[in-house]
N, C-alpha and C positions, 0 to 999 in steps of 0.2 A: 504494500500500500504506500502510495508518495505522500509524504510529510515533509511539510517545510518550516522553518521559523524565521516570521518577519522583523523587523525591528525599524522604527525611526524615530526621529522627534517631529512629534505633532505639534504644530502651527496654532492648530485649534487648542488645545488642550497648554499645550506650554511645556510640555516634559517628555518621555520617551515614550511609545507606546510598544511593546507585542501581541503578534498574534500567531495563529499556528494554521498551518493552511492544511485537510487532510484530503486527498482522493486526486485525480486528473484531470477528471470530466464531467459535464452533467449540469443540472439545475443547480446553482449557487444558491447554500446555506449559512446567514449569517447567525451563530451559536453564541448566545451571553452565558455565563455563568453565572450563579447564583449568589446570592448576598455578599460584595467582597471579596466573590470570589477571582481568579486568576483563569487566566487565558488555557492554560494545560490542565483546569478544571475537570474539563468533560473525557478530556483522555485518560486522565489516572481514575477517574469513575468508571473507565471499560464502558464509556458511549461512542465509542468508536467502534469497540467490538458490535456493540447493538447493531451499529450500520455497517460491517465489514461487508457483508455482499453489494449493500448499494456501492459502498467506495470501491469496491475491487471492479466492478462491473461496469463505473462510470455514469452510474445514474446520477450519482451527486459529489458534488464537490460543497467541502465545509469548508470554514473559515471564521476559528473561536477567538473573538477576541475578547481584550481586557475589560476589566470596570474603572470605573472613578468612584464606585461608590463612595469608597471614605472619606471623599473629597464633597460629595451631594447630598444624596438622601442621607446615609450615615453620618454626617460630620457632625455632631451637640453642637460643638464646638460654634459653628456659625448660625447666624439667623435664616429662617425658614427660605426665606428671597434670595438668599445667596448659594444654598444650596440649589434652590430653582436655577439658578444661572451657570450654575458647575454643570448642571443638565441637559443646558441650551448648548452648551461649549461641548460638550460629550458626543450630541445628536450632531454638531459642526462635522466632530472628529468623523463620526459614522458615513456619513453624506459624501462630504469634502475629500473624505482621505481612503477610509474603506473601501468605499464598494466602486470608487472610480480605481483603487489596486486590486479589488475580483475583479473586474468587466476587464483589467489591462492583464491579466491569467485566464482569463475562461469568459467569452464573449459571448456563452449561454445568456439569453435575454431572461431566462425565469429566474427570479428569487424567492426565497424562501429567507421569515423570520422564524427562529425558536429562541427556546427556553425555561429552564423550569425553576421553580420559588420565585425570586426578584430574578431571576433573565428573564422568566414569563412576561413579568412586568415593560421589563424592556424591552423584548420583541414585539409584545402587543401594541405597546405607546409608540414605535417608533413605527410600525405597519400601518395604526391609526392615523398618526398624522400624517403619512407620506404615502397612500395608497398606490399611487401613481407608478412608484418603485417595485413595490413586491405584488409576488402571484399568490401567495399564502403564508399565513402565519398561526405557529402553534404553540401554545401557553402551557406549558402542565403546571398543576398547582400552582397559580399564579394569583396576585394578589393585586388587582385595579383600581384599586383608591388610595392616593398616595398622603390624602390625610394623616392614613396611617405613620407616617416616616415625620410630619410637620407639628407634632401636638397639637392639632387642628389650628395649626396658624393657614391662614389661604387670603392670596391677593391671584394678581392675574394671570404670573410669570406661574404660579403654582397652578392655576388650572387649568394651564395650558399642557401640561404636562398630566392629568388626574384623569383619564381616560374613562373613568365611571361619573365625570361633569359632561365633560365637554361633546361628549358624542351626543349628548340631549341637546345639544347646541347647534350641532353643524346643517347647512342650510344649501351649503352652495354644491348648485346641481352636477360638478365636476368633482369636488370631492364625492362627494355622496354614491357617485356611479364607478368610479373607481373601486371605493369598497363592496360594491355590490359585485366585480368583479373579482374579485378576490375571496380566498379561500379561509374563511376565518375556522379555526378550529381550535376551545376552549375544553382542556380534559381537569378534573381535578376527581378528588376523591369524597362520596358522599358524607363523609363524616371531617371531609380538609376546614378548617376553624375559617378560610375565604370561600366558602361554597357558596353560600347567599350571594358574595360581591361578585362571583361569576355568573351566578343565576341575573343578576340583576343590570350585569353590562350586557350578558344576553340578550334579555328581554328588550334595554337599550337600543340594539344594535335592531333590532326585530324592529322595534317602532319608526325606525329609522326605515323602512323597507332594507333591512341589511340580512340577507341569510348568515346567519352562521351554525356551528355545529358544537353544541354543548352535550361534552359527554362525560358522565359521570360513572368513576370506578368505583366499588365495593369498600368503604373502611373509611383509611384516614389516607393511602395511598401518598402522602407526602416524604419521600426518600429516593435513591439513588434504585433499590429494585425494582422498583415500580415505577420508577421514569425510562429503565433499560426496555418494559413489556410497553411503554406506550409509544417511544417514539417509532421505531417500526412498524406498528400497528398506523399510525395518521401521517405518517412523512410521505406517503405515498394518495392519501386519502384520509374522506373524513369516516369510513365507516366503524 
């Protein structure tokens, strides 16, 4: 299987970034890790292994990169607003630097967001606001109200980014048909402590004339075994 490690200093961002590029060919996969977590996340998790046939096959090419969390939503440290802007600067990095370095490896026009816990968060928020970009995006356990990260501090720069506000907002008929285009697929587990806020960006996204595909596993399904049984199951599909 081809594995590469990238490295530069982002512009956006102000400091270095990596990320790890896995497979040849195929539909482009941009992979978050989870809360804090690091770029070689998903590989020492054996989510590689989950997708070994599609990467050996060429169906998809991944490309996991880093967070800022401790820089945004994690920081105490800073005020609720300034963390919203470490966010804006993060989504630069994504746009700007990412996926114009997948498109210059692999000129596949399909993309794909993932991620599970908080990458959920940030595959979803960044598919919602940039429809245009991606062909589908998948959440496992993911958590879509970023109140949660702000002590219910909220101004604008914050719900721009709260993806269980702002989708009861959007109006304009170009976004709107973009995501109707797009393959939304939201999995968590009947008993995950965020199941109502994924029933409820559902429902969201439905009123919106938005299809999407809410599927719910047995328990509490929030961990690394049961994110290995789900992404196989929806990266190909929502059934």
């Amino acid at each position: 299987m081809n594995r590469e490690h990238h490295r530069w200093h982002s512009p956006s961002l102000g400091r270095d970034m990596d990320l790890l590029v896995f497979g040849h060919a195929g539909a482009r996969v941009l992979v978050f890790p989870t809360s804090m977590g690091r770029y070689y996340e998903w590989e020492d998790r054996g989510m590689m292994q989950a997708l070994g046939e599609h990467l050996r096959n060429g169906w998809l090419q991944v490309f996991c990169v880093d967070s800022v969390d401790a820089e945004s939503w994690y920081a105490r440290y800073k005020h609720p607003h300034q963390r919203a802007i470490r966010q804006f600067e993060y989504e630069n990095y994504l746009l700007r630097e990412v996926l114009p370095f997948s498109q210059s490896r692999n000129p596949n026009p399909f993309l794909m967001g993932v991620g599970a816990s908080f990458g959920a968060y940030h595959a979803v928020n960044t598919a919602l606001r940039h429809p245009h970009l991606f062909g589908r995006v998948i959440g496992l356990s993911g958590m879509y109200d970023i109140r949660e990260q702000t002590e219910e501090y909220y101004d604008d720069a914050v719900k721009a980014h709260n993806p269980s506000h702002y989708v009861s907002e959007l109006h304009d008929h170009g976004h709107l048909e973009a995501l109707r285009r797009m393959d939304i697929i939201l999995c968590t587990g009947r008993e995950d402590p965020f199941v109502d806020n994924n029933r409820y960006l559902s429902g969201q996204l439905w009123e919106k004339g938005v299809g999407n595909a809410l599927r719910l596993w047995d328990g509490w399904s929030h961990d690394w075994p049961y994110w290995m049984s789900m992404i196989p199951t929806y990266i190909g599909g929502s059934d």
